[in-house]
C-alpha positions in Angstrom: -26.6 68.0 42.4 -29.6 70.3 43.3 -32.3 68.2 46.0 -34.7 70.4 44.5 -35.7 72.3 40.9 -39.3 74.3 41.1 -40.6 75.5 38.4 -43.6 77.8 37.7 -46.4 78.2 35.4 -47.1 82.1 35.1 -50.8 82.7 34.4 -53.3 82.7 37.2 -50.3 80.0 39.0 -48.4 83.9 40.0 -50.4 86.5 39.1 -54.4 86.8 38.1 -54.5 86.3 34.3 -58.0 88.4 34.8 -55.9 91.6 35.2 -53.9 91.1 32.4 -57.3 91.1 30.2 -58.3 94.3 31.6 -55.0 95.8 31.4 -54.3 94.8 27.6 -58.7 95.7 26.7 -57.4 99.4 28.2 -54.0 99.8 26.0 -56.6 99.5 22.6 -59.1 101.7 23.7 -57.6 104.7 22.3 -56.5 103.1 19.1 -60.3 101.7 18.5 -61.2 105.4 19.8 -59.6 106.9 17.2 -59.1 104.4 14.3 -62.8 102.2 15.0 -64.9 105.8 16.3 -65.9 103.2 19.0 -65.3 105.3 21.9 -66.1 102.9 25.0 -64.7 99.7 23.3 -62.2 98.8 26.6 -65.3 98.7 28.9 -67.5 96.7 26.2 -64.5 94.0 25.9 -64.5 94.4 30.0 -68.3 93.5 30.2 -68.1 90.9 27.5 -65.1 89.2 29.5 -67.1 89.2 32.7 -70.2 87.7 31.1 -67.8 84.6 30.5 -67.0 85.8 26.4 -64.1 84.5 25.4 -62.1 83.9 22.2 -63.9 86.2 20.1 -64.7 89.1 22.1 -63.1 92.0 19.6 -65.7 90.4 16.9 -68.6 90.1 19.1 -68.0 94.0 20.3 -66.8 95.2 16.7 -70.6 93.3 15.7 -72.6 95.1 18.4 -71.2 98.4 17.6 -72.0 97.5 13.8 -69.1 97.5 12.8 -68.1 94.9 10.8 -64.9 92.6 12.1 -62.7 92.9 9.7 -60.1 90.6 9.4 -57.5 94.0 9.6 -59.1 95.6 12.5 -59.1 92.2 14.4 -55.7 91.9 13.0 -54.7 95.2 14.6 -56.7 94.9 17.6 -54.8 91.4 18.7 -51.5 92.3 17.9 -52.0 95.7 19.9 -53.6 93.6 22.5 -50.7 91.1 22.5 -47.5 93.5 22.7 -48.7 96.1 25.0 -46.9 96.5 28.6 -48.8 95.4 30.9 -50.1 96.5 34.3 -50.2 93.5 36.2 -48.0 92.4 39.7 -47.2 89.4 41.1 -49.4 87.9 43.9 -48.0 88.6 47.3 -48.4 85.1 48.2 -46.4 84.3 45.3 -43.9 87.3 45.4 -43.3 85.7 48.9 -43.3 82.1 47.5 -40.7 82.9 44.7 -38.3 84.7 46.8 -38.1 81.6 49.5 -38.2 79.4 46.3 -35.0 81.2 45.0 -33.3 81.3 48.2 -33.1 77.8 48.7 -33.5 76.0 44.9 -32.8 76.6 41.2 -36.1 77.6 40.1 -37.2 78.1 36.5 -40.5 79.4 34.7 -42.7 77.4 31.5 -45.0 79.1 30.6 -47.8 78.8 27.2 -48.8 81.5 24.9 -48.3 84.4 22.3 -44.1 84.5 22.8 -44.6 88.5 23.0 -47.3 88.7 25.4 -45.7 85.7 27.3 -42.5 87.8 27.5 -44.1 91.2 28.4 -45.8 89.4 31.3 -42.5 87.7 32.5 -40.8 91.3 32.2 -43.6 93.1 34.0 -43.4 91.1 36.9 -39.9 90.6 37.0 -39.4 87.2 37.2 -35.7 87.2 35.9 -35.0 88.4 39.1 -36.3 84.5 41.2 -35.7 82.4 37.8 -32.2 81.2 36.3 -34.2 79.5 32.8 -37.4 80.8 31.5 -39.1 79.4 28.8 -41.7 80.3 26.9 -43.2 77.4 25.2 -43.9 78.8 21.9 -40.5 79.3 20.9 -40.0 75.8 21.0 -42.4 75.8 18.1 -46.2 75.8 18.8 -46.6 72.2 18.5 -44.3 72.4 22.3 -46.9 74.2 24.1 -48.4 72.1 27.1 -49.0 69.7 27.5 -45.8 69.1 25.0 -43.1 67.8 27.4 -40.4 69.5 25.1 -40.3 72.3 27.6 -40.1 70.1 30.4 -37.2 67.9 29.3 -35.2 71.2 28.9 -35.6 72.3 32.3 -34.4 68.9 32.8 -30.8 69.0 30.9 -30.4 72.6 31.8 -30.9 72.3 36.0 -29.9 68.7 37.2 -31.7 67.9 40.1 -32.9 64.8 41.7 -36.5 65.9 42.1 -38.7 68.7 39.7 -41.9 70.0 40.7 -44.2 72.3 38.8 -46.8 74.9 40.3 -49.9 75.7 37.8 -53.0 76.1 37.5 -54.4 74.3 34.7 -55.2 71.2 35.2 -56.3 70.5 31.2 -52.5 71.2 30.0 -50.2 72.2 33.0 -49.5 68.3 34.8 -49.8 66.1 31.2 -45.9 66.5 31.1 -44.1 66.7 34.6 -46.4 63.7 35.3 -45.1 61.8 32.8 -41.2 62.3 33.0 -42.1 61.6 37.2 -42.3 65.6 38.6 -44.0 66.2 41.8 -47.4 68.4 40.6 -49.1 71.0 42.9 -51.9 72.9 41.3 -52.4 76.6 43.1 -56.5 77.3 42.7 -57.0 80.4 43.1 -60.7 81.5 43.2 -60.8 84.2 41.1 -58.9 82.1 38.1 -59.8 81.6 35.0 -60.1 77.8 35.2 -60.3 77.2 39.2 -64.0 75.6 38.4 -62.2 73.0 36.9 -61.6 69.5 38.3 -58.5 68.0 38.7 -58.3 65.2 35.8 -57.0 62.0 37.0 -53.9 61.2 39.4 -52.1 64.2 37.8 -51.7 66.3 40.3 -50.7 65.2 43.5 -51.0 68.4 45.5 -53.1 71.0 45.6 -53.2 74.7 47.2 -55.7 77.6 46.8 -52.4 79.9 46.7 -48.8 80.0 47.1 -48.6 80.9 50.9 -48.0 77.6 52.5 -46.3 76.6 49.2 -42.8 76.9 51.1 -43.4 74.7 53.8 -45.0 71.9 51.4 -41.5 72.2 49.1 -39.7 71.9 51.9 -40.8 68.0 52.6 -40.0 67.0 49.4 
């Protein structure tokens, strides 16, 4: 049996989830170019984003442009947004942290969101190459997404080990889960994340880095 299993969140946790915004805001500026005659609508949604905007940014722009949000256009736009390729690379720190991760343990990959955006991200950074089981949570069904532990007791009949740890970010959603069913929790905090103002809520995570570079040496006392 495996000492160890590690397994990785994917947003902000191994890359910055701030450069896949940008990167998927400039794959629909020439579709809202040309279909939308809106023809700086990437740099609105890129000011909007950094002005804290979220959730409804394509409405809020589509309004301020007067144009009116159509459920089609917003339609178009997400799904556009959602299945482009993106332009985004791993951390070093984490490039680093996953290839001495892999060397040593089985390591695996949960991850939350849109299944085809989830999946372009996983392909763009190449994460097949560190991870023997990825899942993406919402092909478990929607209801699974974190902090559903359906993903986690997967990992859990798929890699037997006697001790799981998972490296995130959130700490709303990610450590609900592998607390419960007795993981080891280390939340990376980058600064420039999305939700690194946050708190840690309660005795969920027991560890806690501001990236993946000494990450190595901590799994290594387990």
């Amino acid at each position: 049996m495996n000492r160890l299993c590690v397994v990785f969140d994917v947003d902000d946790t191994l890359y910055l989830e701030r450069d896949y915004v940008l990167s998927g805001f400039a794959a629909i500026g020439p579709w809202a170019r040309t279909w939308l005659r809106i023809p700086d609508f990437a740099e609105r949604c890129r000011v909007a984003h950094e002005k804290g905007q979220r959730g409804r940014i394509f409405d809020t722009v589509l309004e301020d442009c007067g144009v009116r949000p159509a459920p089609e256009s917003i339609s178009a736009l997400v799904a556009l947004y959602r299945a482009h390729v993106p332009d985004i690379r791993l951390c070093a720190d984490a490039a680093t942290a996953l290839e001495s991760a892999a060397a040593k343990w089985p390591v695996a990959i949960i991850t939350d969101g849109p299944a085809i955006a989830q999946s372009r991200k996983v392909e763009a950074l190449g994460l097949a190459r560190y991870a023997s089981r990825i899942y993406l949570t919402e092909l478990f069904g929607r209801e699974c997404s974190k902090p559903s532990p359906v993903a986690f007791e997967e990992v859990q009949r798929m890699i037997e080990a006697r001790r799981y740890v998972y490296v995130a970010d959130n700490p709303l959603k990610d450590f609900t889960a592998p607390a419960m069913l007795g993981w080891k929790t280390i939340r990376i905090r980058r600064p420039a994340g999305l939700y690194s103002a946050l708190e840690n809520g309660g005795a969920l995570v027991d560890f806690e880095l501001r990236d993946c570079a000494e990450l190595h040496e901590l799994l290594s006392c387990f």
